[in-house]
C-alpha positions as CSV (number, residue, x, y, z in Angstrom):
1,X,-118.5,12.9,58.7
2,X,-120.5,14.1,62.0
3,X,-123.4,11.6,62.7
4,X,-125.4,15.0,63.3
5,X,-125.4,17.6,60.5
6,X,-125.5,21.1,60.9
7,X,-128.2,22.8,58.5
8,X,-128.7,26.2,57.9
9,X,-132.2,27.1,56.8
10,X,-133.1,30.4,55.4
11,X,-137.2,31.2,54.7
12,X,-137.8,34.4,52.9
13,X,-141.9,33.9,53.2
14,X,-142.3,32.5,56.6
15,X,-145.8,31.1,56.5
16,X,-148.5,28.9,55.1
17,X,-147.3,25.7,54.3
18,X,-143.6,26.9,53.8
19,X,-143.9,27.4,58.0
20,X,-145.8,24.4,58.2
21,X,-143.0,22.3,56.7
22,X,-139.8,23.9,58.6
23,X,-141.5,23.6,61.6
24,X,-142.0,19.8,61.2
25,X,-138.8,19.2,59.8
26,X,-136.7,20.8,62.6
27,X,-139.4,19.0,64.8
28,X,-138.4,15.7,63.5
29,X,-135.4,15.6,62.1
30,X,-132.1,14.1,63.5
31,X,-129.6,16.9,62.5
32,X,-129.2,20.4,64.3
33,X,-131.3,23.1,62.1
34,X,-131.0,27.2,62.3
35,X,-133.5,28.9,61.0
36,X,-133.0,32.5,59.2
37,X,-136.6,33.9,58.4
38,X,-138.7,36.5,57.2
39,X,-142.6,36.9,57.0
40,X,-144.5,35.8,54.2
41,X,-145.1,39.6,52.4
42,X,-145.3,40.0,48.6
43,X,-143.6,36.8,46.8
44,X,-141.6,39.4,44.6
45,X,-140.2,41.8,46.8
46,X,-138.7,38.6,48.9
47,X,-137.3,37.0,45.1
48,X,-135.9,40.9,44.9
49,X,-134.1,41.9,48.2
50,X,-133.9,38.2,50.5
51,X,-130.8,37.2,49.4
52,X,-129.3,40.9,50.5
53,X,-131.0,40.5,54.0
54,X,-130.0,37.0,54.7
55,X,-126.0,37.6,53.4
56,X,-126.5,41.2,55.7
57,X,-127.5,38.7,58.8
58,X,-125.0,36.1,58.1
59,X,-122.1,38.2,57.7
60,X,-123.0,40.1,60.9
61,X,-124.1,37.6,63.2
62,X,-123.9,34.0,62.0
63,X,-120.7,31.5,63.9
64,X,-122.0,28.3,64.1
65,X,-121.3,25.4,62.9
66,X,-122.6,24.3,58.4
67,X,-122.5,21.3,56.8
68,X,-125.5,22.0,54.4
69,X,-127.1,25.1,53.2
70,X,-131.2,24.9,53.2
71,X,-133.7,27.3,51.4
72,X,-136.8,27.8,49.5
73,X,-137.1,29.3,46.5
74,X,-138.2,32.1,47.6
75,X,-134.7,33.7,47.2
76,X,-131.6,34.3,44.5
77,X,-129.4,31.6,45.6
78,X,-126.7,32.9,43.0
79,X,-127.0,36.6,44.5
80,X,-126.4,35.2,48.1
81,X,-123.6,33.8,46.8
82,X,-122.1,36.7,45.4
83,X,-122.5,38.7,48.9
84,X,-121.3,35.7,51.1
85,X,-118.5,33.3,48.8
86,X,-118.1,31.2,51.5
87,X,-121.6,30.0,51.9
88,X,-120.7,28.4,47.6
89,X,-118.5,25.7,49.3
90,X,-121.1,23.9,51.3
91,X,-123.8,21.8,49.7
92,X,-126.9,23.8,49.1
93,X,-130.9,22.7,48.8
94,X,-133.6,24.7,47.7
95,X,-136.8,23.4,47.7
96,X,-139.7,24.9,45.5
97,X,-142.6,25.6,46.9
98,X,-144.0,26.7,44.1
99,X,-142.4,28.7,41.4
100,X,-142.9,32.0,39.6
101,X,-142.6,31.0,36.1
102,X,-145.1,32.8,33.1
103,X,-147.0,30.2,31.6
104,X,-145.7,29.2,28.0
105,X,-148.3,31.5,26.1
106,X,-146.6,34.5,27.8
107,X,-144.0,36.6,24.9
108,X,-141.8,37.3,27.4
109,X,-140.4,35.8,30.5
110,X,-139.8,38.9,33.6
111,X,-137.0,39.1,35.8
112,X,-138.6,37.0,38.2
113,X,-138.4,34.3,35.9
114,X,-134.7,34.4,35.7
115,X,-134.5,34.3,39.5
116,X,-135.9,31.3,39.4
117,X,-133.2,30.2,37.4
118,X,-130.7,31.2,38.6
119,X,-131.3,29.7,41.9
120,X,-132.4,26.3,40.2
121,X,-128.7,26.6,38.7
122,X,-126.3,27.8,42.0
123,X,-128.2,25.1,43.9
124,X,-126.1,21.6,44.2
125,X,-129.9,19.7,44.2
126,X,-133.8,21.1,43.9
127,X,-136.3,19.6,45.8
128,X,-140.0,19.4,44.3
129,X,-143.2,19.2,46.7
130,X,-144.8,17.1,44.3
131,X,-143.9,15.1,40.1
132,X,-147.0,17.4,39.3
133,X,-144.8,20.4,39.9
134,X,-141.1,19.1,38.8
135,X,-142.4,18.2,35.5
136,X,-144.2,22.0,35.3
137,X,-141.2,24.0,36.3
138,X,-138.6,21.9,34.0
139,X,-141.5,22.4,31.0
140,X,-141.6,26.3,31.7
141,X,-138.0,27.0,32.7
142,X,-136.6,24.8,29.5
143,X,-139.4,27.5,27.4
144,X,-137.9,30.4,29.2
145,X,-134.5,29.7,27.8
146,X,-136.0,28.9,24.2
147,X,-137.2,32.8,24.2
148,X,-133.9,33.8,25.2
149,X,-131.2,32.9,22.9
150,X,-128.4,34.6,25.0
151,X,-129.2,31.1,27.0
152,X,-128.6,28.7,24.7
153,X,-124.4,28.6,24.9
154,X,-124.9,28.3,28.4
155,X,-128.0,26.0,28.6
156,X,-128.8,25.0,32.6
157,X,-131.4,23.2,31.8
158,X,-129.7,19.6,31.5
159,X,-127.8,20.6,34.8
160,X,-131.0,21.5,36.6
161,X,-132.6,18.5,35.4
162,X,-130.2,16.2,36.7
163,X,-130.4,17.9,39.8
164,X,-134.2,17.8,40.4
165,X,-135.9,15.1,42.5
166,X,-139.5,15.1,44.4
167,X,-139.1,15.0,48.3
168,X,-142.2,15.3,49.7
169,X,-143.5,17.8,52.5
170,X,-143.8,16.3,56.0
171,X,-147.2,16.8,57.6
172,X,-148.6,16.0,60.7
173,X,-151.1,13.5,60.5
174,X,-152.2,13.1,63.9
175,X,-155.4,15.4,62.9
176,X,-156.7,11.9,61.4
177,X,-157.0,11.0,65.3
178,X,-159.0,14.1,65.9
179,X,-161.5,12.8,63.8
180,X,-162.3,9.5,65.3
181,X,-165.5,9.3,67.2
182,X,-166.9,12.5,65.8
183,X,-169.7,12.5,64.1
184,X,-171.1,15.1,61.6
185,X,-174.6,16.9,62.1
186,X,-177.1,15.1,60.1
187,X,-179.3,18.1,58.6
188,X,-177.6,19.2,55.4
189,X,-173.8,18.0,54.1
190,X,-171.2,20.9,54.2
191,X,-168.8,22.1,52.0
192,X,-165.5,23.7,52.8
193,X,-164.0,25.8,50.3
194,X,-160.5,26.1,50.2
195,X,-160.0,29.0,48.4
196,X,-156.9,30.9,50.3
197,X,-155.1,34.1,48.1
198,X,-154.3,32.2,44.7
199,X,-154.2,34.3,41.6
200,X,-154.6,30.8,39.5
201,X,-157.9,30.1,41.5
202,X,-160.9,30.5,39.4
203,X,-163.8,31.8,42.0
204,X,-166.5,32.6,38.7
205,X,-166.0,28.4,38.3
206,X,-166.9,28.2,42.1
207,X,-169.7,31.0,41.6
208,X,-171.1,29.1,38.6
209,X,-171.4,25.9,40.3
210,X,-172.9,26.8,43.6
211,X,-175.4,29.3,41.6
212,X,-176.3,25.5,39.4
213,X,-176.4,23.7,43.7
214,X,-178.9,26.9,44.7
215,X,-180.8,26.5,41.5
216,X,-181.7,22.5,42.4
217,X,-182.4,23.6,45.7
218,X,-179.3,22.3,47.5
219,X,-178.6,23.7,51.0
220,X,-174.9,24.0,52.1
221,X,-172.9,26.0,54.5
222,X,-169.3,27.3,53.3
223,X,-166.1,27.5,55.3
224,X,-163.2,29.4,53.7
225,X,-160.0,29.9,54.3
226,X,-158.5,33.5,53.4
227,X,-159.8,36.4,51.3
228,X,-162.2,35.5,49.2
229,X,-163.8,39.1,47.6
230,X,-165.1,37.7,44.6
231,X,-166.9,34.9,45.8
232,X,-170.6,35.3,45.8
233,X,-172.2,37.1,49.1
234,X,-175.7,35.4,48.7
235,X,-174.1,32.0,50.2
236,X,-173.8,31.5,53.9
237,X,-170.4,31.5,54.8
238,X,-167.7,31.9,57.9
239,X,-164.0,32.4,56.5
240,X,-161.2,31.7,58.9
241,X,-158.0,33.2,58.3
242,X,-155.3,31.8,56.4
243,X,-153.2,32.4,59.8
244,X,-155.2,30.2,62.0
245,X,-153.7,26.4,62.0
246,X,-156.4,25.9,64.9
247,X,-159.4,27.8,63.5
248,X,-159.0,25.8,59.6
249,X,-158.7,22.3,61.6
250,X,-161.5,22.7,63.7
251,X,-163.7,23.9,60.8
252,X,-162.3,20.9,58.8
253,X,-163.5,18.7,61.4
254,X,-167.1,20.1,60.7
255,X,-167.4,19.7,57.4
256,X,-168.0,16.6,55.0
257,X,-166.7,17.6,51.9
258,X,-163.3,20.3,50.9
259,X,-163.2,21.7,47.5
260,X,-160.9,23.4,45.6
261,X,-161.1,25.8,42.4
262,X,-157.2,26.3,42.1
263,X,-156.0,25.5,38.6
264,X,-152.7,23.3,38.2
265,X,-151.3,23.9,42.3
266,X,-147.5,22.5,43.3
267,X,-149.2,21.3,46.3
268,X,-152.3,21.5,48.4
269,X,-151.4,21.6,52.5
270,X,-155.1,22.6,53.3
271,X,-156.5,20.1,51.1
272,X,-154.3,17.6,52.2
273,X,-154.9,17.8,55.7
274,X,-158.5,18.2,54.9
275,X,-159.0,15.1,53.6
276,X,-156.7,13.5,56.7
277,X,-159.5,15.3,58.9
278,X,-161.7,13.0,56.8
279,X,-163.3,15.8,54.3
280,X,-164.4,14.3,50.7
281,X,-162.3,15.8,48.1
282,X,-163.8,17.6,45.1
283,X,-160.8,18.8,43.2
284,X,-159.9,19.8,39.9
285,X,-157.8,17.2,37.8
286,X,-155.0,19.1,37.1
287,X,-151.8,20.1,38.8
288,X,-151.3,18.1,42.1
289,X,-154.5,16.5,43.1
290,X,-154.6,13.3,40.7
291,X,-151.1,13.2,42.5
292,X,-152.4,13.3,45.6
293,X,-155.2,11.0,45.3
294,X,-155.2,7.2,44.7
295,X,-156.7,6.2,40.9
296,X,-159.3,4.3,42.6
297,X,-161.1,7.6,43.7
298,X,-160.4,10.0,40.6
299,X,-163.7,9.7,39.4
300,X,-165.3,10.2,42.6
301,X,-163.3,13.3,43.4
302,X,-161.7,15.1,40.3
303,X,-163.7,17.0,38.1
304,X,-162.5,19.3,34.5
305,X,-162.6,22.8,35.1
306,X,-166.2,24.1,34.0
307,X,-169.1,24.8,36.5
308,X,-171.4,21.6,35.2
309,X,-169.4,19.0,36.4
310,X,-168.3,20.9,39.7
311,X,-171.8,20.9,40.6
312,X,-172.9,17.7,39.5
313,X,-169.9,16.3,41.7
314,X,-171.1,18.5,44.8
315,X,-174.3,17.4,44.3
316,X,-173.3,13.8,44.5
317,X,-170.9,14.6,47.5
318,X,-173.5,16.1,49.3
319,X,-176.1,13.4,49.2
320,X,-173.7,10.6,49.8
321,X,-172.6,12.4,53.6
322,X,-171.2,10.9,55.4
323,X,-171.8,7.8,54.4
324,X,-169.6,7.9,51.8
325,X,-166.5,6.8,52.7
326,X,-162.7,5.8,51.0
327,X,-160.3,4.0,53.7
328,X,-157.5,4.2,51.0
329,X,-157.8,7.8,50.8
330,X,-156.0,8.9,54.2
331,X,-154.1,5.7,53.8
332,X,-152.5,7.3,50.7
333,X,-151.0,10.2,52.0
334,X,-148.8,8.1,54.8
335,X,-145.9,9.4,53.0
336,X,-146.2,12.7,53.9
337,X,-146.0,11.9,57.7
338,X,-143.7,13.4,59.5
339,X,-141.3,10.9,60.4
340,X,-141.4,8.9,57.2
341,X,-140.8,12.5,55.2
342,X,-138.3,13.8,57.7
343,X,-136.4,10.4,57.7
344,X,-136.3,10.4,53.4
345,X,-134.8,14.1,54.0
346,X,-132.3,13.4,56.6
347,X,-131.1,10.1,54.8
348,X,-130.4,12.8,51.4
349,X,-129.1,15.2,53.7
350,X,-126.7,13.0,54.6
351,X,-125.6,11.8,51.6
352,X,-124.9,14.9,50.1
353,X,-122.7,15.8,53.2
354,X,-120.7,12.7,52.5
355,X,-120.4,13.4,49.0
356,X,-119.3,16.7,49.4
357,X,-116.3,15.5,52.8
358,X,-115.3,12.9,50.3
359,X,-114.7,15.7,46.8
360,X,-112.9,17.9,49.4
361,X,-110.9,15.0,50.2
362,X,-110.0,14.1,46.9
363,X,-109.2,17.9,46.2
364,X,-107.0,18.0,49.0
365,X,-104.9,15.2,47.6
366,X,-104.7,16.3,44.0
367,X,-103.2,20.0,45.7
368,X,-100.5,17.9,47.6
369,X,-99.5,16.1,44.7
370,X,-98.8,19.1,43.2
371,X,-96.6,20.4,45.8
């Protein structure tokens, strides 16, 4: 096996933390990538037509060198392979992101769902951004197949299952440096409000809680990040756009405190790096963010999703400043450094190379016994 792999990388939605990722990986990594991409435009029309695009590209212009397929889940990894065969006898990854699944309550799954699946199953491992989110997609993909009894001959759930393992995103935490030696104003504590284009956000939870803060006659600034129509106009805010990697770390240097009204997320970049830039959490405690924080600081940073408690914890937040501080709190989220991350994913990459050198071995043989 070549002590450099050749990966090929294919991103149907370019952008946000999907970018974010790629771009560190191929930054850090110690294998050659190519990258394939397209921009981050409407999740469904990418989980519809990417694979058709990519195979269109691949066929036409792609010679080089592949040891290891690499997507996201953005794509039908079992339609690519339909339109290009040869791309099935190289090891493929695809790592969710996030995942389109309906929620258990939901009578019937769409076809979305099924792509899902179907990439999950044509993929030789799936990578998870966070346990959170491996144990939520296995929960809602093994429901989907319980409502679909066509399924149930050809179960992939215990195939997918096996296959499933959490590698975590590399980030780069050199923005903790930005923050030393800068102190905030002292005047009023600020909140940032990371509330970025999420249909599972809950903005009347946000409304309700800074309405309770106005009511005690709390004063706070907001920054947000992204679109943000339904959150109240009354309140003082500057939004940066979910484009600008500069704008949202400079704003997350000004602020004390990041919050989040997103119910059950895969992952949290913003968040994440908000609290590197040395932001107090206040986060809901579902989904990723008891994940990402250390138990020690749950009860100073997670609250349930109603407006009493989210206002109560602002509250708190906002008085302590910045005097409030957590040293194990950036100190937990080493393992998303670049370096560390990229080296975990290299050392799999690897591996799965060598398994799949050593099975075409061993398939070579068994054909010339046979002859």
């Amino acid at each position: 096996m070549p002590t450099q792999l050749d990966i090929l990388a294919l991103e149907p939605f370019y952008g946000g933390e999907r970018r974010a990722m790629l771009d560190n990986v191929m930054r850090c990594s110690r294998h050659r990538w190519t990258l394939l991409k397209l921009p981050p435009r409407r999740i469904e029309r990418r989980l519809a037509a990417a694979a058709n695009w990519f195979a269109e590209q691949i066929s036409r212009h792609w010679s080089g060198k592949l040891d290891i397929l690499f997507a996201s889940e953005a794509i039908n990894l079992a339609e690519l392979y339909r339109l290009t065969p040869s791309l099935s006898k190289y090891p493929s990854i695809i790592y969710f992101h996030d995942n389109q699944l309906n929620a258990p309550a939901s009578p019937r799954g769409g076809p979305v769902d099924f792509i899902n699946l179907l990439t999950a199953s044509a993929a030789t491992e799936v990578w998870f951004n966070s346990y959170s989110h491996l144990k939520r997609f296995l929960a809602l993909a093994a429901k989907l197949v319980e409502r679909h009894p066509e399924l149930s001959s050809r179960n992939p759930m215990p195939q997918i299952t096996a296959n499933a393992q959490v590698m975590h995103p590399p980030m780069d935490l050199g923005i903790v440096r930005a923050r030393e030696g800068k102190s905030l104003a002292a005047s009023n504590a600020r909140c940032a409000g990371h509330l970025h284009r999420n249909p599972r956000r809950d903005l009347k939870l946000l409304n309700d809680a800074l309405a309770e803060l106005e009511l005690r006659d709390e004063n706070f600034r907001l920054i947000t990040v992204g679109p943000v129509d339904k959150l109240g106009e009354r309140w003082a805010r500057r939004t940066i756009s979910e484009k600008d990697e500069q704008g949202q770390i400079a704003g997350m240097l000004e602020c004390g405190l990041i919050a989040s009204a997103k119910r059950s997320p895969a992952f949290d970049y913003l968040v994440t790096r908000g609290i590197l830039a040395g932001c107090r959490p206040v986060l809901p405690d579902s989904g990723v963010y008891p994940e990402l924080l250390p138990e020690s600081v749950h009860n100073m940073c997670l609250y349930p999703m109603n407006d009493e408690p989210l206002a109560d914890l602002l509250m708190f937040a906002m008085e302590a400043g910045d005097s409030w501080r957590a040293p194990e709190l950036p100190a937990s989220l080493g393992r998303f450094d670049s370096v560390t991350a990229c080296r975990a994913i290299d050392d799999r990459l690897e591996q799965l190379a060598m398994a799949a050198e050593n099975w075409e071995g061993v398939t070579k043989a068994r054909r010339g016994d046979r002859h």
